[in-house]
C-alpha positions, 0 to 999 in steps of 0.5 A: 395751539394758535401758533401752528399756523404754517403758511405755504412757503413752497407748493412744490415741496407739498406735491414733492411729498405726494410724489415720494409717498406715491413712490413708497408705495411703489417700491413697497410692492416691487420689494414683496415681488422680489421677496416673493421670488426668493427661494431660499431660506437663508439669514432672511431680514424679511422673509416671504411666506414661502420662506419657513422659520423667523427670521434670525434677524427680526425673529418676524415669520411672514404668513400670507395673511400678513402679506396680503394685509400689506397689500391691502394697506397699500392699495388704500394708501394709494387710493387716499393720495390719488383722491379715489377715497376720501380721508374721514373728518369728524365734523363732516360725516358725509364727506371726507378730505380729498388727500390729493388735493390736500397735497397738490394744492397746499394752502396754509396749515392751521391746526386749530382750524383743521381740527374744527373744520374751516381750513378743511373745507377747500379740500372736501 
């Protein structure tokens, strides 16, 4: 387990992810706009809820709740890869790892220490 010690080759690569992530989100929402706008019901692969019936593809029926939740997940997402929130640890009850830091200033991954603490620290 030791050996999942990854040194940090490329920095760039690890604020790339944030970015792409960051994106993602994005996209995510600009997509539930454009479903939203849909208004017809006519072989849907993700169906909007104004949209009546599940999907002939997915066999999925989007209610509002199920947007919303979306929604809320994203915002979350959003708020731990701008630092706005802070991502739980279990060995520090009192503070949490700062996702964009995490991303934006990389630094060798050792899993072991991640699990128990000390490679975390820098990102509290």
């Amino acid at each position: 387990v030791h050996l999942v010690n990854w040194p940090v080759v490329e920095p760039e690569r690890r604020q790339a992810a944030r970015r792409h992530l960051m994106e993602m989100i994005r996209l995510s929402r600009e997509d539930w706009k454009a479903i939203r706008a849909e208004t017809d019901n006519d072989r849907e692969w993700l169906p909007g809820p104004q949209q009546k019936g599940a999907s002939p593809l997915t066999g999925l029926e989007v209610g509002e709740a199920q947007v919303q939740a979306w929604h809320a997940a994203l915002d979350m997402a959003e708020d731990l890869l701008e630092g706005r929130i802070l991502l739980p640890h279990f060995r520090f009850a009192d503070k949490g790892i700062n996702m964009k830091r995490f991303f934006d200033e990389p630094k060798p991954f050792d899993l072991v220490l991640s699990i128990t603490g000390p490679a975390i620290a820098p990102y509290l």
